[in-house]
C-alpha positions in Angstrom: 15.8 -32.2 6.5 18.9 -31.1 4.9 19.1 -32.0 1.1 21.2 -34.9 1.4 24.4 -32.6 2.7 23.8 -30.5 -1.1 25.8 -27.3 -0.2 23.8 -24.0 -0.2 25.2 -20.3 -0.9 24.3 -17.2 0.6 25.2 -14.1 -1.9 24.7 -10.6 0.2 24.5 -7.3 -2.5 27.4 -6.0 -0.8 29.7 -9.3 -2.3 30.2 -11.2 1.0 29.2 -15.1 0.5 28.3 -17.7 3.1 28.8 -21.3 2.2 26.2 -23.9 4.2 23.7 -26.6 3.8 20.2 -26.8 1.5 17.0 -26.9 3.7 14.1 -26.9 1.4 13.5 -27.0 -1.8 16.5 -26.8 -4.0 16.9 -23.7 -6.3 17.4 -20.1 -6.5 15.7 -17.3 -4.7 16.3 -13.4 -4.2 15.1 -11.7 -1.7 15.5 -8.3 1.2 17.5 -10.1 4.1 16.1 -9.7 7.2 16.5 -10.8 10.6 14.3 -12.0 13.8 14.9 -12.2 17.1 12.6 -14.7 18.8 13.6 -17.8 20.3 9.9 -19.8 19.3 7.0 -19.5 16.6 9.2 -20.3 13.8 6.0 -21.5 12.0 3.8 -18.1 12.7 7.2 -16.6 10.6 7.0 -19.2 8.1 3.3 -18.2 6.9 3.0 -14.4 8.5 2.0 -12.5 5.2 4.2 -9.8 6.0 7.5 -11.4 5.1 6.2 -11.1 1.3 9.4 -10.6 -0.2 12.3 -11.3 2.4 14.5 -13.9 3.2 14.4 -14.4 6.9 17.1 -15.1 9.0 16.6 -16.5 13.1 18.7 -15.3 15.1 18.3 -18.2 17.9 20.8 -20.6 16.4 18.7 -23.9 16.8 15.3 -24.0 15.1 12.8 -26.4 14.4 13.3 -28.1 17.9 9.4 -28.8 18.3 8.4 -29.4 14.7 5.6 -28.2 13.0 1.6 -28.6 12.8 -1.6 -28.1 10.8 -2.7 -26.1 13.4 0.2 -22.9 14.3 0.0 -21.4 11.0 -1.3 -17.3 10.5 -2.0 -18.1 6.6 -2.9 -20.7 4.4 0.9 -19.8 2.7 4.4 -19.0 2.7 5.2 -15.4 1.4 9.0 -15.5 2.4 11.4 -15.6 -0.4 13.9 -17.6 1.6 14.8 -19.2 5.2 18.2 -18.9 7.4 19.2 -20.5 10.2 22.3 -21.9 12.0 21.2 -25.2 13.1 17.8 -27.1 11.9 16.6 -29.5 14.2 15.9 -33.0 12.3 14.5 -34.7 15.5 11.6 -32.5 16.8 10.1 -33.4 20.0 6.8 -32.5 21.0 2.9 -34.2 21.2 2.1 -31.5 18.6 4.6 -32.5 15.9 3.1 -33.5 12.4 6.3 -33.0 10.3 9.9 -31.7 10.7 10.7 -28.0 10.1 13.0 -29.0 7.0 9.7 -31.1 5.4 7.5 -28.0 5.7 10.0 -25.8 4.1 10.5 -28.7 1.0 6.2 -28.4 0.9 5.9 -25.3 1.0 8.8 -24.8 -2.2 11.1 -22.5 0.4 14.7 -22.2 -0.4 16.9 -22.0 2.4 20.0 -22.8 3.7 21.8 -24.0 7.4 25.2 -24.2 8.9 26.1 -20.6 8.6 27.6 -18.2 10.8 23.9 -16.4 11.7 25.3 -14.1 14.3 28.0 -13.2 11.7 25.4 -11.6 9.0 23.1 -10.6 11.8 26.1 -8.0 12.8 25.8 -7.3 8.4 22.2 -6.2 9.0 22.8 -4.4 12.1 25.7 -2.3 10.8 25.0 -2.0 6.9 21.1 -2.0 7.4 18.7 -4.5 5.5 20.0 -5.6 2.1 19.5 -8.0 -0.5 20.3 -11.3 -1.0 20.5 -14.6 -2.5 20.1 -18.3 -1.8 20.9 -20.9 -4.3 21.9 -24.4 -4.2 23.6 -23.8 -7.6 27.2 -23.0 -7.8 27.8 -19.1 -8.1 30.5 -19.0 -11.9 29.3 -15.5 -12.0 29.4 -13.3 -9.3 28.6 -10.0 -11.2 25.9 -11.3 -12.7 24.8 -12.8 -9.5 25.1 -9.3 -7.9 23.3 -7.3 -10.9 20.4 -9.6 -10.5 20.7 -9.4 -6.8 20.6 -5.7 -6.6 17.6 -5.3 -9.0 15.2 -6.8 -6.7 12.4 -4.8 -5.2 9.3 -5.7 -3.5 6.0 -4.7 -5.3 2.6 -4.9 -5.0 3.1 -6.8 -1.7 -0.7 -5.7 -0.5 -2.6 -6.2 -3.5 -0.8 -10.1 -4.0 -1.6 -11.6 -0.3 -4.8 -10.2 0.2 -8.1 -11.7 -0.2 -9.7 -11.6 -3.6 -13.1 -12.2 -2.2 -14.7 -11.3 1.3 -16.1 -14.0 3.4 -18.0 -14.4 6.2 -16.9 -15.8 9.8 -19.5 -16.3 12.1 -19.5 -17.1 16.1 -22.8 -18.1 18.5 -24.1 -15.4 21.1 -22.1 -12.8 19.1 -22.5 -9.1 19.8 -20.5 -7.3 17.1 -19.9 -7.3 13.4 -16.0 -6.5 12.7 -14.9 -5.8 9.1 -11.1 -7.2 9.1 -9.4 -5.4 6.5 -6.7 -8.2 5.0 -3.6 -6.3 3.8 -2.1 -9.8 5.0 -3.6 -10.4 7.8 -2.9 -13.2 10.4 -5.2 -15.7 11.5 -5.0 -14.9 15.4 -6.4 -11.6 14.5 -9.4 -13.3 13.0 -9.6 -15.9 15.9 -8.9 -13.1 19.1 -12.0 -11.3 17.2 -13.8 -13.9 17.3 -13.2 -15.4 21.0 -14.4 -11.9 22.1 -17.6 -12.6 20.2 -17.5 -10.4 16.9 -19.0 -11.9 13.7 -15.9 -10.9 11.1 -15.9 -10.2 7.9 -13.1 -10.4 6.1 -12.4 -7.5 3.3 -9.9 -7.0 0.1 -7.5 -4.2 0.7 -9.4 -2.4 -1.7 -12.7 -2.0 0.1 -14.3 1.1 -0.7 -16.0 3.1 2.0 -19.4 2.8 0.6 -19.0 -1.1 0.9 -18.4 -0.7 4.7 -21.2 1.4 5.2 -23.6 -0.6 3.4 -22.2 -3.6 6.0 -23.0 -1.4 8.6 -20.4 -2.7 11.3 -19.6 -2.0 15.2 -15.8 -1.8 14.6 -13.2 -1.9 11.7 -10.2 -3.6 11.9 -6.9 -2.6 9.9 -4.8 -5.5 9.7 -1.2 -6.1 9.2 1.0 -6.7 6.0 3.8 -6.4 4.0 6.1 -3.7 1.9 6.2 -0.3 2.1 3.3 1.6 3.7 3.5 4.5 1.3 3.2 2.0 -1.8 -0.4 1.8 -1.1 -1.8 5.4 -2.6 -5.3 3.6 -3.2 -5.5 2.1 -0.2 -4.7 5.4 1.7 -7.2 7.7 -0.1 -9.9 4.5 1.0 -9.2 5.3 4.3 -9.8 9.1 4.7 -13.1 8.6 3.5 -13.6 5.5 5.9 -12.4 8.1 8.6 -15.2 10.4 7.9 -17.8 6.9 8.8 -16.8 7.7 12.6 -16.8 4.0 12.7 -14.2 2.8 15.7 -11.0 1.6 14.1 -8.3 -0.8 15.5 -5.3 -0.7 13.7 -2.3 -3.0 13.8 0.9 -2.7 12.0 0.5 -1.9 8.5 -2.4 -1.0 9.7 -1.5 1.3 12.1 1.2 3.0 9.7 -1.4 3.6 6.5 -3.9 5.2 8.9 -1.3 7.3 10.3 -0.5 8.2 6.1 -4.8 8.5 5.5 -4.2 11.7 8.3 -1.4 13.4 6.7 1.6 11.9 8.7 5.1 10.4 7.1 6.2 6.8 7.1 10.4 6.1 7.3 12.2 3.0 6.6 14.1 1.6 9.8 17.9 0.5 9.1 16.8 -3.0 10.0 13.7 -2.5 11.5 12.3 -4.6 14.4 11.5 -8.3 14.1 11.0 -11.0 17.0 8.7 -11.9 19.8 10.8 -9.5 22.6 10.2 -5.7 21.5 10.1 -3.1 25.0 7.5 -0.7 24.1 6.1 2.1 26.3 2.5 2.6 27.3 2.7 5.8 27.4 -0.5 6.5 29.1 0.1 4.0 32.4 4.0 4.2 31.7 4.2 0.6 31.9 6.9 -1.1 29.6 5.4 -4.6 27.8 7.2 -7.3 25.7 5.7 -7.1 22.5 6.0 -9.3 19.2 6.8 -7.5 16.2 7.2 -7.6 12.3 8.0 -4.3 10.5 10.3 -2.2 8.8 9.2 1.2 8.5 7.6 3.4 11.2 5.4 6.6 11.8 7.2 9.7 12.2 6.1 10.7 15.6 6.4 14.4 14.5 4.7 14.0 11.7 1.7 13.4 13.7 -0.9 16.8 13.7 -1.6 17.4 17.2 -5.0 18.3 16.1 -5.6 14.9 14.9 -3.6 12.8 17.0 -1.1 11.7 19.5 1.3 9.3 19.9 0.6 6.3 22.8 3.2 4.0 23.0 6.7 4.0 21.8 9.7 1.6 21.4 11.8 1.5 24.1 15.3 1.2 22.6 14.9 3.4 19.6 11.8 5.5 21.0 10.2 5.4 17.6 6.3 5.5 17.5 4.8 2.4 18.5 1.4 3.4 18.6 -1.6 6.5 17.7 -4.2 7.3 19.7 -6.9 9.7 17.4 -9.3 12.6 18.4 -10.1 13.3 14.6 -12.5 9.5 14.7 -12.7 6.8 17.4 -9.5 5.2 16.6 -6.2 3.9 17.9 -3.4 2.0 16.3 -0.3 0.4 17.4 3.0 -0.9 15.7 3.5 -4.1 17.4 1.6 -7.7 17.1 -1.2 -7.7 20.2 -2.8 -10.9 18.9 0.7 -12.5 18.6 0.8 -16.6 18.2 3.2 -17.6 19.0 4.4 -14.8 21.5 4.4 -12.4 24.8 0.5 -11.8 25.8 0.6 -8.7 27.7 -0.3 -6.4 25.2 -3.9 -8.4 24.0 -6.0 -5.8 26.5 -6.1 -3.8 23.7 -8.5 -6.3 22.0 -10.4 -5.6 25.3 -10.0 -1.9 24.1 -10.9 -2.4 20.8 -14.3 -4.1 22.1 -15.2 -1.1 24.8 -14.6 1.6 22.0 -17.8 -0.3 19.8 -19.2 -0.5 23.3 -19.2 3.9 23.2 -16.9 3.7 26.1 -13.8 6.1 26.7 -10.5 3.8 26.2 
């Protein structure tokens, strides 16, 4: 709920301020503003690992409309730095409903703000590209200061903090393959599509060696999604040309998809605002069939980047035609951008689980 009508500010690194309500937990936060575009799963947002270090902004003006559960989360966390929207629902409706939208945030110690002009600093974004930002529930005396400190944020280590310190075990009756689930932030639904399709998972640090893999000896490996900036992860990427070289078959999604792309040689860019919601057009461009698709990211493969020898790019966006997906001839492997195991979101592109399962099976996908 709102904090008893407290006002909120909104600081952006270029000087423009937005005055609204608290939501949350009262406070200070900095953060890279970004912006997403789907109309439901405002709780999958919440606790996706991958908005380590943002402050997210909804573009659907009312959120919060059916609450929030125990149940619809993809981590046992927030990562966000901060929340944005222009209306928060106080009166959920729905069976599901275990607290408001504005209690979780207060639980979960996110700062955030309401009652701004959302489609106003989504047109920011879109023109001036991501930037930083901050909420605070303090009055602003010092703007420069406010700014300096604004403007010396960066996102570090994002991997290496949400990622599992331990592995662990998750087991299923009548299974028929053992995954290793590389967690560079992963989301639940990843674990749970695995194991619907009956794989025995085990969940991995990011910094899994090869030799560890091998001596698990599994069907499949799974390269999950995560946060910051692909490149950042020079350890993980070295890992991963020598878990190439296991000709183990590899399903890569998101962050995934982008450091195997960087373990063969290719080149990560950062998008101007990147692509964020549960409604992204991407191309199959093997049946040349366009599917809705949920994303989270903010850099992307260079498609010519990709040796031709190695690779080949299988699906791309279609507004921006940037590469949504790998297909590899180098290993049994294929990769793709976008969010097939998305909760809440479109279902059309979770065949490639299906995919994912024939390619342990030896067949051709």
């Amino acid at each position: 709920m709102f904090n008893q009508l407290k006002k909120a500010y909104l600081l952006l690194a270029n000087g423009r301020m937005f005055e609204g309500k608290s939501i949350g937990s009262k406070g200070t936060t900095i953060g890279e503003i970004v912006f997403a575009t789907a109309m439901t799963g405002y709780q999958e947002t919440l606790t996706d690992p991958s908005y380590y270090g943002q402050i997210v902004t909804q573009t659907f003006p009312l959120i919060g409309n059916y609450g929030t559960n125990s149940i619809d989360v993809e981590s046992n966390n927030t990562y966000l730095n901060g929340y944005i929207v222009r209306e928060l629902c106080e009166l959920p409706s729905n069976f599901r409903c275990e607290n408001t939208l504005g209690e979780f945030l207060e639980k979960q110690n996110v700062v955030g703000i309401a009652d701004i002009d959302t489609r106003c600093l989504t047109r920011i974004i879109r023109e001036h590209g991501v930037m930083n930002g901050m909420i605070t529930t303090e009055e602003i005396k010092d703007i420069d200061k406010a700014l300096e400190q604004i403007n010396a944020f960066t996102i570090k280590d994002a991997v290496k903090t949400v990622s599992c310190k331990e592995k662990s075990y998750h087991k299923v009756e009548n299974a028929t393959k053992e995954v290793v689930l590389f967690d560079f932030g992963y989301k639940y639904n990843i674990l749970r599509k695995l194991n619907n399709l009956g794989c025995n998972v085990t969940v991995v640090p990011y910094n899994t060696t090869a030799e560890e893999v091998k001596a698990m000896n599994p069907d499949g490996i799974m390269l999950s999604n995560g946060p910051g900036d692909p490149a950042e992860n020079i350890e993980v990427i070295e890992n991963l040309k020598d878990i190439i070289k296991l000709q183990i078959p590899i399903f890569g999604i998101c962050l995934g998809h982008q450091l195997m792309a960087l373990a063969n040689n290719a080149k990560t860019h950062k998008l101007k605002y990147g692509h964020r919601g549960a409604n992204q057009p991407v191309i199959d461009l093997k049946v040349d069939r366009t599917y809705v698709t949920s994303q989270n990211h903010g850099y992307a493969v260079e498609s010519d980047s990709i040796d031709s020898t190695v690779g080949t790019v299988s699906h791309i966006n279609a507004n921006d035609k940037t590469c949504e997906g790998v297909s590899y001839f180098n290993t049994k492997a294929f990769t793709v951008q976008f969010h097939p195991e998305a909760c809440g979101g479109p279902l059309d592109t979770s065949y490639l689980f299906d995919r994912f399962i024939n390619l342990m099976d030896g067949k051709e996908v």
